[in-house]
N, C-alpha and C positions, 0 to 999 in steps of 0.2 A: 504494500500500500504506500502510496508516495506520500509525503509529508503535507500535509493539507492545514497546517498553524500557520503558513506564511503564503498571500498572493504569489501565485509563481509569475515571472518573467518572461519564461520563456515565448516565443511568438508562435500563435500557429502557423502551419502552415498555406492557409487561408491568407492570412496575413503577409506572409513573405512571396508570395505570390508561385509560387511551387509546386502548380499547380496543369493540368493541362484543361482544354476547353471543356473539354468531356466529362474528365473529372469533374469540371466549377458546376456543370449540367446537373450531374447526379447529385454533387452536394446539396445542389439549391431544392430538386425536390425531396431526397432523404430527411434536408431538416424540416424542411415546411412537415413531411410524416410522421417527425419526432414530436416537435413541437406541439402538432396537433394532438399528441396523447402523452404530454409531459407537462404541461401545463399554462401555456401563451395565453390562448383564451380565456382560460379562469380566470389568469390574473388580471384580463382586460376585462370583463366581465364582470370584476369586482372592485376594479376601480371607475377608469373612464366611461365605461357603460352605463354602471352603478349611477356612478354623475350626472350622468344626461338623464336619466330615468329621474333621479330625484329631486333635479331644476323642472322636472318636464318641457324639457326643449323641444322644440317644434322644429328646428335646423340648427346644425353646427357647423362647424368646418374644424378639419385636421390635419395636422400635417405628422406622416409615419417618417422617423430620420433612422436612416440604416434599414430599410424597407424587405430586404433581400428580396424574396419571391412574390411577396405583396400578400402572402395568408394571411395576417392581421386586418387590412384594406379590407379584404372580400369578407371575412367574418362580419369587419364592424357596416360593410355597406350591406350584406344580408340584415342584420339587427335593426337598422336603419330602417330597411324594405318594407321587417315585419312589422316594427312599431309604428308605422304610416311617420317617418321625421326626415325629413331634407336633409341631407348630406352632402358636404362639399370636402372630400376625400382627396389629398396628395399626396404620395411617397417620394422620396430622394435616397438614391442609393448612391455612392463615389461611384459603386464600378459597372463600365457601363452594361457587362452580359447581367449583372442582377437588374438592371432599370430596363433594359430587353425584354429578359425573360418574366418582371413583376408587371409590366407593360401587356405582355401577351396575357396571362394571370389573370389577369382585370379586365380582358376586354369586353366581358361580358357587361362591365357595371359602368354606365354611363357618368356616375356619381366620380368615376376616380382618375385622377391623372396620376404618370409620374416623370420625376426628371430629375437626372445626372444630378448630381453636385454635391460640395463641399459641406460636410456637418460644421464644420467652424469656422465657414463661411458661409451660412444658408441665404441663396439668391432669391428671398423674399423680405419684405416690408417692415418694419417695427409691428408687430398686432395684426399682421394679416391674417391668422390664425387663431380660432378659442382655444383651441389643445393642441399641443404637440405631444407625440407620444415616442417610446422607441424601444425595442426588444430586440435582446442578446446584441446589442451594440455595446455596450460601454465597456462588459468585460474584454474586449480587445484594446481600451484606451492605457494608458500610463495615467498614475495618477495626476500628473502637469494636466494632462488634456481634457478629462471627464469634466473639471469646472466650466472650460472652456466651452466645451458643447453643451453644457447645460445652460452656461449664459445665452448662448446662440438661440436656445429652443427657447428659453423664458422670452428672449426680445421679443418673436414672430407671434409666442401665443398669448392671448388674453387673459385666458381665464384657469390655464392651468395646464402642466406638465406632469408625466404620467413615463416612469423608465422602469420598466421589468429585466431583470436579467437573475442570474443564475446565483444563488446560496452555495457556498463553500461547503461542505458537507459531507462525510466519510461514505454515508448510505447514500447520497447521491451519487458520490461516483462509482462503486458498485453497482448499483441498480443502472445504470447507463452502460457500462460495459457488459450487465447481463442483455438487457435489451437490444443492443448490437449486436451481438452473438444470435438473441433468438430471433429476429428477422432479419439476418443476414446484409448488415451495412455494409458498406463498403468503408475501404481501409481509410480514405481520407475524412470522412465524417466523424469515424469508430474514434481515430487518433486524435482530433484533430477538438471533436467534442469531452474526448477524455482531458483535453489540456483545456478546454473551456468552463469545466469544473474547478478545474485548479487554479482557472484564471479569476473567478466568479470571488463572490464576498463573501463577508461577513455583516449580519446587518449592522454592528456599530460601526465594521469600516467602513460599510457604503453612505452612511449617516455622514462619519466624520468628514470623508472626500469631498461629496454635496453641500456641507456646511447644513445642513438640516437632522432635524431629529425622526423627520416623518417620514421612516422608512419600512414595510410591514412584512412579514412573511406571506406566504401565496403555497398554499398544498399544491405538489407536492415538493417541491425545493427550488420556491421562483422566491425572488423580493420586488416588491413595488416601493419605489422611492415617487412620492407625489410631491411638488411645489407649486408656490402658485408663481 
């Protein structure tokens, strides 16, 4: 068992860009698989969802930073559909085969755009945005960088930000390399989400990085860090 008391450093491979097209193909839809029964939804569900349900908003607009495949978009534009509420949906991914392939993803939902670009430079407005949201982004930043794009995401959104990513956790990462094993991941995901365990928090560390206290646990080993 690798040592899980300390953030690891190390970069995935995702990251270092080490990757071939095909591989970055299978990753994007492996995880959107994972995610979907690991727990993204929940946690959007019980926060920014939560939200909207309990302002009873009639339309929002959002912006998803670090989007990868666009499953969060299409969850919250279904939610949206059912609840009869107007949505004005945008994802931004750096790279451009994830803003491709969460382009394709979404074509179905008229409600969603998305487009290239830089999370710590986001190519939108002071408050164009009520929500920004973002999933399993941060655990790839260094500490220097997470205030940074979280500055970026408070500028655009109004009324609140909304960052899930991944609890440091022994039985988390066990239970993640069983579930690769039992539906047969492929190596770059298997590896690559094994080191995004290890790259993941703690909830006082992800507290202290954000400079907030409002950081929650999410079953089964997500955190939701909300600000406004």
């Amino acid at each position: 068992m690798p040592d899980l008391d300390r953030r690891s450093k190390q970069l995935e491979r995702i990251d270092t860009g080490d990757y071939t097209a095909a591989e970055y193909d299978r990753f994007l839809k492996e995880i959107a698989f994972i995610n979907r029964f690991l727990g993204d939804r929940r946690a959007l569900r019980r926060s920014l969802l939560a939200e909207v349900e309990r302002r009873e908003l009639t339309e929002f607009s959002l912006l998803d930073v670090g989007c990868g495949s666009g499953e969060l978009l299409r969850y919250t534009a279904e939610f949206a559909r059912t609840k009869g509420i107007k949505g004005r949906l945008t994802g931004l991914d750096l790279n451009p085969i994830s803003a491709s392939v969460s382009a394709k993803n979404t074509n179905d939902f008229p409600v969603i755009s998305i487009t290239q670009g830089d999370a710590f430079q986001l190519p939108f407005a002071d408050g164009e945005f009520d929500y920004a949201i973002s999933s399993l982004f941060f655990h790839h930043l260094t500490v220097e960088q997470i205030p940074q794009a979280l500055q970026e995401m408070r500028r655009v959104a109004r009324n609140g930000v909304f960052v899930i990513d991944l609890h440091r956790h022994p039985v988390a990462y066990r239970l993640y390399r069983l579930f690769c094993r039992a539906f047969f991941i492929s190596p770059l995901v298997r590896e690559d989400g094994s080191l995004s365990v290890l790259r993941g928090f703690r909830p006082e560390e992800l507290a202290k990085i954000a400079g907030t206290r409002n950081v929650k646990r999410s079953f089964p080993f997500r955190l939701v860090l909300e600000c406004g």
